[in-house]
C-alpha positions as CSV (number, residue, x, y, z in Angstrom):
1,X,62.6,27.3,-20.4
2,X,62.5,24.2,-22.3
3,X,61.8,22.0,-19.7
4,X,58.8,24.7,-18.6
5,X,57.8,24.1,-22.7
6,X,58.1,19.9,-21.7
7,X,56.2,20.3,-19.1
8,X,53.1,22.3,-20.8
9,X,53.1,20.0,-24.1
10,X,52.7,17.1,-21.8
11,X,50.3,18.7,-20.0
12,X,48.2,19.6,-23.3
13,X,48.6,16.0,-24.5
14,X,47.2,14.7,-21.2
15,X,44.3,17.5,-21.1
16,X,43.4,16.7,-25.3
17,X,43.8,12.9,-24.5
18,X,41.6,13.2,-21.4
19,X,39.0,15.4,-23.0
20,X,38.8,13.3,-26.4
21,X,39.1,9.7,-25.7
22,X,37.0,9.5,-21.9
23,X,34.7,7.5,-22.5
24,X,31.2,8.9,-22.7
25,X,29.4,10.0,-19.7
26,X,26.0,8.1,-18.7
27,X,22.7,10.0,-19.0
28,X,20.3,9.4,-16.8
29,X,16.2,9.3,-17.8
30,X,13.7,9.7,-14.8
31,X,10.1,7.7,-15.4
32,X,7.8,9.3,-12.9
33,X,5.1,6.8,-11.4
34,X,2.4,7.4,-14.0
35,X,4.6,7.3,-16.8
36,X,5.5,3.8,-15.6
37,X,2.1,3.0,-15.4
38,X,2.0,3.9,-19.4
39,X,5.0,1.9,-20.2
40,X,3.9,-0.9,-18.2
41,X,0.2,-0.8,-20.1
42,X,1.7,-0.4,-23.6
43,X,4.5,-3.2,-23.3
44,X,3.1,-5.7,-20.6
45,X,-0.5,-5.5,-21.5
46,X,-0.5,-5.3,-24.8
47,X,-2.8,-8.0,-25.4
48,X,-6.1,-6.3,-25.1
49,X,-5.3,-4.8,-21.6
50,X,-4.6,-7.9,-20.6
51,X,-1.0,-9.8,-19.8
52,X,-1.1,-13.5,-20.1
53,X,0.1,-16.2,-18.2
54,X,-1.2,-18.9,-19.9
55,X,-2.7,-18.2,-23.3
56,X,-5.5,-21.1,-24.7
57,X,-8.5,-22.9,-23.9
58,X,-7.2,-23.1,-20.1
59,X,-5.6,-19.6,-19.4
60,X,-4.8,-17.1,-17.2
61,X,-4.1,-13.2,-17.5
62,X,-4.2,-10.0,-15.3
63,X,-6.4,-7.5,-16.2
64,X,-7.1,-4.3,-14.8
65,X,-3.9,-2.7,-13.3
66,X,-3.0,-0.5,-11.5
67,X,0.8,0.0,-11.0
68,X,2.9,1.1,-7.9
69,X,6.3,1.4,-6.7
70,X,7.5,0.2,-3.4
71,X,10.9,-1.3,-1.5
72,X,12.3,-1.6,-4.5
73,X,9.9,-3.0,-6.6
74,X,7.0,-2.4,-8.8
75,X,3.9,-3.3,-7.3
76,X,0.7,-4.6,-10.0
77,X,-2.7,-4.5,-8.5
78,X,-4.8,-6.2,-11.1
79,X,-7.8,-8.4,-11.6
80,X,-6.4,-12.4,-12.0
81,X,-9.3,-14.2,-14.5
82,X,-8.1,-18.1,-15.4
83,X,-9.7,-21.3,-16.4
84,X,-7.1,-24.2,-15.0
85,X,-7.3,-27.3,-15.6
86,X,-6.2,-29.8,-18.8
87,X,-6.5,-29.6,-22.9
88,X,-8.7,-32.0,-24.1
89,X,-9.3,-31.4,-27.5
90,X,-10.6,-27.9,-28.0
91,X,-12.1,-27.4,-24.6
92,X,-10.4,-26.9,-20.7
93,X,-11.8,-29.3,-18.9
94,X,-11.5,-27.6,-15.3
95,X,-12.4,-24.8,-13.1
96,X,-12.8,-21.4,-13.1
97,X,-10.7,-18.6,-10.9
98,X,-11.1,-15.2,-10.5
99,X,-9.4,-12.7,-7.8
100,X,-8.1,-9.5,-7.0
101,X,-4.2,-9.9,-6.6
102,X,-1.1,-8.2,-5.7
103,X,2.1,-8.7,-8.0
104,X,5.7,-7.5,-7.8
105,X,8.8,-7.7,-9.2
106,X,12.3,-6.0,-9.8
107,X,13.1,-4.0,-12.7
108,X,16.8,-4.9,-13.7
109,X,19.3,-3.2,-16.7
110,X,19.9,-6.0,-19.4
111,X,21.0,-4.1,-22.7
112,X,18.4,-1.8,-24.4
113,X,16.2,-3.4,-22.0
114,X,14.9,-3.0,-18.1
115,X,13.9,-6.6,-17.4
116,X,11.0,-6.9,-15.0
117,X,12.7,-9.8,-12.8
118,X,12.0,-11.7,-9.6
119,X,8.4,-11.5,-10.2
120,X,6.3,-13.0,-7.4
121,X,2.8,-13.5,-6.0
122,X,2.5,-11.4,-3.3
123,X,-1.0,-11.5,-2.2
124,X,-4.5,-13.2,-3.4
125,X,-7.8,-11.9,-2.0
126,X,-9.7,-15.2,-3.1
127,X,-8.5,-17.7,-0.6
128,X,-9.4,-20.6,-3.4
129,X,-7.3,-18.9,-6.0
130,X,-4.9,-18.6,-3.6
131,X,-4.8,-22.1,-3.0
132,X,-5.0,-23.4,-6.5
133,X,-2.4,-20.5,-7.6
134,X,0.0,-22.2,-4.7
135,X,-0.8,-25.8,-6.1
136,X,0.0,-24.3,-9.4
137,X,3.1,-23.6,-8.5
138,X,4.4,-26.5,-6.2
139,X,3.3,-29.4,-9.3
140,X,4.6,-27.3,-12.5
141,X,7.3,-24.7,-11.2
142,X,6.0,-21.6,-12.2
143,X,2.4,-20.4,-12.5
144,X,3.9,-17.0,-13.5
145,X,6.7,-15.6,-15.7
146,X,10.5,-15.0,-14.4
147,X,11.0,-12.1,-16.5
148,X,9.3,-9.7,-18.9
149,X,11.3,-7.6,-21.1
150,X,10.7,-4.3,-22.0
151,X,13.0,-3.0,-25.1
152,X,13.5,0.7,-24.7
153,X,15.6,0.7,-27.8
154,X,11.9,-0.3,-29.4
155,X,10.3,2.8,-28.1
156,X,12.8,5.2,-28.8
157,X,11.2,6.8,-32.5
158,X,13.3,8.4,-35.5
159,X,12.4,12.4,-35.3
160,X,13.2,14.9,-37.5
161,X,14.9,18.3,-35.8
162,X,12.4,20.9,-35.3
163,X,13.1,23.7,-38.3
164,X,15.5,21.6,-40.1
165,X,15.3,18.0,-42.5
166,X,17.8,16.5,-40.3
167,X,16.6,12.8,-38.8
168,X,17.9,12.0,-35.9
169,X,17.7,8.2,-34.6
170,X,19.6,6.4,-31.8
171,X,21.6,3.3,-32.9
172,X,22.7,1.8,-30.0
173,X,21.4,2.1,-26.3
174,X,22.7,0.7,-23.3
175,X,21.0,0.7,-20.1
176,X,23.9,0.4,-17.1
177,X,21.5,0.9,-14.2
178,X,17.8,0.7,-12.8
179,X,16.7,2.2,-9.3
180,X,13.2,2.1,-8.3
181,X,12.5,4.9,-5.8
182,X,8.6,5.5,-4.3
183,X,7.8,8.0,-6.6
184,X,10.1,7.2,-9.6
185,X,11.9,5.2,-11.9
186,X,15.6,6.4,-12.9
187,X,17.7,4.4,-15.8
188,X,21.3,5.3,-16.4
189,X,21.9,4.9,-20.1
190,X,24.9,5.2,-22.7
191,X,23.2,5.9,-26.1
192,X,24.9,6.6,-29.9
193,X,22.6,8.4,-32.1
194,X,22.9,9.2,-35.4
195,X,21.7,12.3,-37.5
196,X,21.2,12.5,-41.1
């Protein structure tokens, strides 16, 4: 008998231990295509509808998008308008370049944030912007950014509980995993929140 009593306060101990200290379990939050669109408008393009490249009297930005999600990978049809050439005093002394172009890059889980990473060229219409946008690149690196951030922490508002004064706000988020499907973005997230 007492072993039988042993043997069920263990197994309480290990079901209360199990059931209170687990860590918590990750939620998951699905962005369907147009809401990425939204969220790529709001935090990339902020800048009048434009995201810039190169801000100043030479410049380039993307206008115009129009988002998609493909292998992996979203997918920026937009309107490329840029002045390149050099500063000299207050004027950009150079040429003008404008083209449709395709852009992509890989959204990646980096704290509060899904990084937009890997972000490449992937096609020019304008075969002259094409080529300046490749000389671009070969003499100064880059032409475009390696990674834009996009803090989901940021977005995430204070609300008040429907019915009740009780503010509810998250304190910490952690984002653990990004997978871009066709159709759909889906982060897997740890979050505290905190209700007063």
């Amino acid at each position: 008998m007492q072993s039988l009593r042993r043997v069920l306060l263990i197994s309480a101990c290990y079901f209360a231990a199990c059931t209170f200290c687990a860590p918590a379990a990750a939620s998951e939050l699905v962005i369907t295509r147009d809401a990425v669109q939204a969220l790529v408008l709001e935090t990339v393009f902020s800048d009048q509808g434009k995201w810039y490249f190169a801000k100043g009297t030479c410049y380039a930005y993307l206008e115009r998008p129009r988002i998609g999600l493909a292998a992996g990978r979203l997918v920026i049809d937009g309107h490329l308008s840029s002045r390149v050439g050099l500063d000299v005093g207050s004027s950009c002394v150079g040429t003008d370049f404008a083209s449709d172009v395709k852009l992509s890059g890989r959204f990646v889980a980096a704290g509060s944030q899904i990084t937009l990473n890997d972000i490449r060229i992937d096609s020019v219409k304008d075969d002259s912007t094409r080529q300046a946008l490749e000389l671009l690149q070969s003499a100064a690196g880059s032409s475009l950014p390696r990674a834009v951030d996009i803090n989901l922490l940021q977005l995430l508002k204070p609300t008040i509980v429907p019915g009740t004064a009780i503010r509810v706000a998250v304190t910490d988020l952690n984002i653990t995993a990004v997978t871009t499907q066709p159709d759909r973005v889906t982060v897997d997230f740890e979050m505290k929140l905190n209700a007063r």
